[in-house]
C-alpha positions as CSV (number, residue, x, y, z in Angstrom):
1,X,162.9,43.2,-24.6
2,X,165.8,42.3,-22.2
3,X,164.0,41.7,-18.5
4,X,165.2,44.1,-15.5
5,X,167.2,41.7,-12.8
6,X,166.1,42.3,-9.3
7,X,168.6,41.2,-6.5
8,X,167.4,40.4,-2.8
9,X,168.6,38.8,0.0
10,X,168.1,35.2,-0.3
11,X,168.1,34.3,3.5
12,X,165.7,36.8,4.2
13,X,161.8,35.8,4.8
14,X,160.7,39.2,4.2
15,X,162.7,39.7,0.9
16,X,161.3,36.4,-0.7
17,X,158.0,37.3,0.0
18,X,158.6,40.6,-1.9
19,X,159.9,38.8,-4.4
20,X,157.1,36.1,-4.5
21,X,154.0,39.5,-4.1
22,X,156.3,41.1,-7.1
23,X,156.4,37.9,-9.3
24,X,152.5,37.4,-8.8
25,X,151.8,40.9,-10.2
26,X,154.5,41.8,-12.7
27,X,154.3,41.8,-16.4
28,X,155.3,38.1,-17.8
29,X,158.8,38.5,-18.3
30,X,159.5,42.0,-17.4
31,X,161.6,41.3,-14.2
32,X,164.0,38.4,-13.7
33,X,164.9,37.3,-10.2
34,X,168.3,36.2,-8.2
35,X,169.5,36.2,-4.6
36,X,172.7,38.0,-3.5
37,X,173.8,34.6,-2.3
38,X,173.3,32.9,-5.9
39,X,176.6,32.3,-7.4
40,X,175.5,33.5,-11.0
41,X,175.1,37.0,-9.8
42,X,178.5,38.0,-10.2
43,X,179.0,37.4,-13.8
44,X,175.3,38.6,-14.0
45,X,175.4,41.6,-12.4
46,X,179.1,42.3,-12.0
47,X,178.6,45.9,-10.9
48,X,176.8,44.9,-7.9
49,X,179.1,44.7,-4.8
50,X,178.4,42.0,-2.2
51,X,178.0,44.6,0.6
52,X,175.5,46.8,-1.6
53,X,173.6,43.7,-2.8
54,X,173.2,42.9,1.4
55,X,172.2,46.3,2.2
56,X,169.3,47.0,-0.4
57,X,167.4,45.5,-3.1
58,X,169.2,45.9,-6.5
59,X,167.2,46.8,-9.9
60,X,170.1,45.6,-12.5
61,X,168.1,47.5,-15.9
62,X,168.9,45.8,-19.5
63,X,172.0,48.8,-20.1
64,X,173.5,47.9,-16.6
65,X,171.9,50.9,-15.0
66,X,171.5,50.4,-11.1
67,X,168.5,51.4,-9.1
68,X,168.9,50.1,-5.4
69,X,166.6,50.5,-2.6
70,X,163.8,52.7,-3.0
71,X,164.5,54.1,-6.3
72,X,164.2,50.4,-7.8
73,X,160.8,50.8,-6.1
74,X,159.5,53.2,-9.1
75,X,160.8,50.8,-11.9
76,X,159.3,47.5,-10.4
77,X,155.9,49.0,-9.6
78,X,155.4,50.1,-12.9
79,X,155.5,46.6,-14.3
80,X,153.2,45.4,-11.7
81,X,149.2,45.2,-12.7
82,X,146.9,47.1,-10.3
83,X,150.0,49.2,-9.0
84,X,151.6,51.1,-11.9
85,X,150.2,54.2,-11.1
86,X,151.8,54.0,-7.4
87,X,154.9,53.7,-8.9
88,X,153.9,57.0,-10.5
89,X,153.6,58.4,-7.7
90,X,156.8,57.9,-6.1
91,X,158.3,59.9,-9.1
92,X,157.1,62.9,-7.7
93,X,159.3,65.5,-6.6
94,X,160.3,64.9,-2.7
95,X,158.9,61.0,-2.7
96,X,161.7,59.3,-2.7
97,X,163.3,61.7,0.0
98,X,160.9,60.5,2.4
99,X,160.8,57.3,1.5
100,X,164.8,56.7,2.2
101,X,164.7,56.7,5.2
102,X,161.7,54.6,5.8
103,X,163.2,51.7,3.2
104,X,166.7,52.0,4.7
105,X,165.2,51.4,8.3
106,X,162.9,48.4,7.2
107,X,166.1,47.2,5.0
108,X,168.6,47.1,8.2
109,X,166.2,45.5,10.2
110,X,164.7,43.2,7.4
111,X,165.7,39.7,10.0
112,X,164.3,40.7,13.2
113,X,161.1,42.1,11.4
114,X,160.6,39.1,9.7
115,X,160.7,37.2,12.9
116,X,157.9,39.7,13.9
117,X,155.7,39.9,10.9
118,X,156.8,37.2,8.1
119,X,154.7,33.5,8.1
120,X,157.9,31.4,8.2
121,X,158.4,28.6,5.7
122,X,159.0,25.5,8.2
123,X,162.9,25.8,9.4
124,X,163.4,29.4,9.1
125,X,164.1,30.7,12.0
126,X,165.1,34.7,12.0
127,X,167.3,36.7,14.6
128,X,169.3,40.3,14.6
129,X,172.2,38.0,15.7
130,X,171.9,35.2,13.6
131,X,170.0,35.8,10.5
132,X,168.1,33.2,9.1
133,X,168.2,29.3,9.4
């Protein structure tokens, strides 16, 4: 089986740690990872724009199907051990509606959270006006 590709922000503390607490629980070869900023991803994912890869996560499915946001959220849970059945959960009727607005808050503000709650790596140093370094 072909593995899901998830895009995230590369520069973004908060976004590699996802992807590091995803990696640790998902099924061996289930997801793939690559960062917006990786220059593979547009001849992997060529239906990702760069503005829509910057704004939310991306789920790229084997048929080229794209989950962004908080609908990938579904789709990567249920490959995850220990936390399939939340991913069950969000396919409930009205979920996802209330989580929207929750993800796409957290997802514009991703750099000055991660100043506020993300361990950094030695070097990176997060602000709303500057990103990352």
């Amino acid at each position: 089986m072909e593995p899901m590709l998830l895009l995230y922000d590369g520069e973004c503390p908060m976004c590699r740690r996802a992807r590091d607490w995803i990696a640790a629980r998902c099924d061996a070869g289930a997801i793939d990872f690559m960062a917006c900023q990786d220059e593979a991803r547009l001849s992997r994912a060529p239906q990702v724009s760069d503005a829509a890869c910057m704004e939310a996560m991306q789920l790229v499915m084997p048929d080229g199907h794209v989950y962004d946001g908080e609908r990938a959220v579904p789709h990567i849970l249920a490959h995850t051990r220990g936390y399939h059945w939340l991913g069950t959960l969000m396919r409930l009727p009205g979920v996802l509606l209330l989580a929207r607005p929750v993800y796409r808050l957290i997802a514009r503000n991703r750099l000055a959270l991660s100043g506020l709650f993300v361990r950094h790596e030695d070097g990176d140093r997060c602000s709303v006006e500057k990103g990352c370094n």
